[in-house]
C-alpha beads as a LAMMPS data file, in Angstrom:
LAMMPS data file: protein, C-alpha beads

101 atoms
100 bonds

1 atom types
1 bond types

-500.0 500.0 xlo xhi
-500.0 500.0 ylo yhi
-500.0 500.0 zlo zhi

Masses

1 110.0

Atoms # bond

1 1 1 144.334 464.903 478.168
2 1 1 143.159 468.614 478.915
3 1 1 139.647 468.602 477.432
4 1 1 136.301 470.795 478.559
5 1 1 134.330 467.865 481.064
6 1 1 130.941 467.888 482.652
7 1 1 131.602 470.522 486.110
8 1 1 131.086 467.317 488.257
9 1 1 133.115 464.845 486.139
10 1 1 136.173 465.285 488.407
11 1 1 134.469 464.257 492.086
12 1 1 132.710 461.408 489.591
13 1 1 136.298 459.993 488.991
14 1 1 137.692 460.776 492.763
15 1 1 134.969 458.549 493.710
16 1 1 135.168 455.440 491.153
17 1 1 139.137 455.313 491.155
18 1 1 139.856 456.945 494.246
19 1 1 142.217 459.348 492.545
20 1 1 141.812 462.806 492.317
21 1 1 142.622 463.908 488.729
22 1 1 144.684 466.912 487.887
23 1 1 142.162 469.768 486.579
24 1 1 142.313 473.533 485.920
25 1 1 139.345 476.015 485.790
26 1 1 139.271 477.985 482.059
27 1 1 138.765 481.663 481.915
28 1 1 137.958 484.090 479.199
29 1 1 138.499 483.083 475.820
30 1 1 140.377 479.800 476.948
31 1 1 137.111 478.838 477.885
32 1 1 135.135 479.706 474.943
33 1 1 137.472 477.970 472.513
34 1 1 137.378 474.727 475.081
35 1 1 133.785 474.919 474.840
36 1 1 133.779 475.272 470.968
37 1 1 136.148 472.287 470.316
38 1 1 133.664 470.626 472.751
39 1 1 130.855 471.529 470.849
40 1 1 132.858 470.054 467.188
41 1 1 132.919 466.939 470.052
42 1 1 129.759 466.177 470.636
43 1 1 128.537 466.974 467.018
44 1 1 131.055 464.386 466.229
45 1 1 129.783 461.889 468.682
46 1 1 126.497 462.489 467.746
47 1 1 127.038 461.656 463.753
48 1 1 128.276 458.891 464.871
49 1 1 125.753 457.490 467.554
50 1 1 125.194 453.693 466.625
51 1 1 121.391 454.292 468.317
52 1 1 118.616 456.140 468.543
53 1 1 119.145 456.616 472.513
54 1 1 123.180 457.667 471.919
55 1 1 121.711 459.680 469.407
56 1 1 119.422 462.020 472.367
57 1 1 121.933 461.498 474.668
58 1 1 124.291 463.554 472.435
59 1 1 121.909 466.322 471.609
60 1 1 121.462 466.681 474.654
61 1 1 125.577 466.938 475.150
62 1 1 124.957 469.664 472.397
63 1 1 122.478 471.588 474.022
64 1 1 124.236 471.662 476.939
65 1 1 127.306 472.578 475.352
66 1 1 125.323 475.770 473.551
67 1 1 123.641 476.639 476.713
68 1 1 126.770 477.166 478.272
69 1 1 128.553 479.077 474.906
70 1 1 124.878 481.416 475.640
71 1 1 125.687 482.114 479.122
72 1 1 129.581 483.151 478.789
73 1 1 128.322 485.239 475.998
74 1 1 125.617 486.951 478.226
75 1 1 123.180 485.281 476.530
76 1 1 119.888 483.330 478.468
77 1 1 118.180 480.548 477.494
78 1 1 114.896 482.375 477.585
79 1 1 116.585 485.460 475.015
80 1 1 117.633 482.540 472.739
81 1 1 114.448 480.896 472.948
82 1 1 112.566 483.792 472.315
83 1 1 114.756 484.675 469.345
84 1 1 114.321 481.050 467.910
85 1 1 110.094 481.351 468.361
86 1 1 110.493 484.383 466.538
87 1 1 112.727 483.651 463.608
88 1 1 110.178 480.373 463.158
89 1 1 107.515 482.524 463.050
90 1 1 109.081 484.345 460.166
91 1 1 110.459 481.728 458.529
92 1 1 109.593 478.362 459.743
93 1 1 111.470 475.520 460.846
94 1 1 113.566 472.894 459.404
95 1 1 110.844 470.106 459.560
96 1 1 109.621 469.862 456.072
97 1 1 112.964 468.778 454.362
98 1 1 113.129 471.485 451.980
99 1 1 116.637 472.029 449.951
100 1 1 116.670 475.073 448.255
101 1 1 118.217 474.410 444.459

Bonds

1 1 1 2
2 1 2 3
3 1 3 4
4 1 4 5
5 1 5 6
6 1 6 7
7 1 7 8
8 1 8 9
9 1 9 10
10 1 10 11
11 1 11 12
12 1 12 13
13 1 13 14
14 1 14 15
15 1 15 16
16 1 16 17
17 1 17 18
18 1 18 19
19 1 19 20
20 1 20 21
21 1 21 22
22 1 22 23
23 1 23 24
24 1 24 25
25 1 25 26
26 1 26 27
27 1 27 28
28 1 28 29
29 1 29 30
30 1 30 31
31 1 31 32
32 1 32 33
33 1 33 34
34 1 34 35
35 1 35 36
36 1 36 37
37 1 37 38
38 1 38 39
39 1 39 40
40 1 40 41
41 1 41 42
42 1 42 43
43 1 43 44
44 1 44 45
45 1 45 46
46 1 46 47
47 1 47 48
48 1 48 49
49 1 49 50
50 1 50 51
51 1 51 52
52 1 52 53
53 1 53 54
54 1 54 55
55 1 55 56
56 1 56 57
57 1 57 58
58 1 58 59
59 1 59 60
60 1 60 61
61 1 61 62
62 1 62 63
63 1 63 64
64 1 64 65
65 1 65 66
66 1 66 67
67 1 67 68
68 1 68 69
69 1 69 70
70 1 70 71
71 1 71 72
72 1 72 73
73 1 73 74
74 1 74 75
75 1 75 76
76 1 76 77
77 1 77 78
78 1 78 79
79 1 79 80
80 1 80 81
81 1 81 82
82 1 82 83
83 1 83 84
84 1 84 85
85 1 85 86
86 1 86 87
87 1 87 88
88 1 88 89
89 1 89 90
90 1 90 91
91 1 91 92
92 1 92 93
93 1 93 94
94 1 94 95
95 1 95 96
96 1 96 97
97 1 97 98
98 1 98 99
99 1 99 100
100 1 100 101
């Protein structure tokens, strides 16, 4: 199987099957490109989300996902917040819909 899962996914499934599943701790860039291919993952799920509460579920997945691609990269969540209340300052948000032609 070897995909990125949730850090307490394992103990989740030693408990409900009462099996303990093989697993491996990534390092470096074997776990940045596990975390990207996780993010393309969630995106994916989330495009496809047959509901409005899938859908939040799964941006939260994302979030979570970016948070983590943040920290590995020395990156907070405060430094990318602050960032993101900046560049909307500047230049807005993506609220109003507009396509550039």
């Amino acid at each position: 199987m070897s995909k990125l899962v949730r850090d307490k996914i394992p103990e989740i499934i030693t408990r409900n099957d009462e099996i303990i599943p093989s697993t491996h701790i990534a390092i470096g860039e074997d776990l940045l490109d596990a975390l990207d291919k996780k993010l393309d993952e969630e995106i994916a799920e989330f495009r496809s989300a047959p509901d409005a509460h899938s859908a939040v579920e799964e941006i939260a997945d994302i979030i979570e996902v970016l948070l983590a691609l943040a920290h590995f990269r020395g990156f907070s969540p405060e430094q990318i917040e602050a960032i993101r209340l900046e560049k909307r300052a500047k230049r807005g948000g993506f609220e109003k819909g507009i396509i550039l032609e």
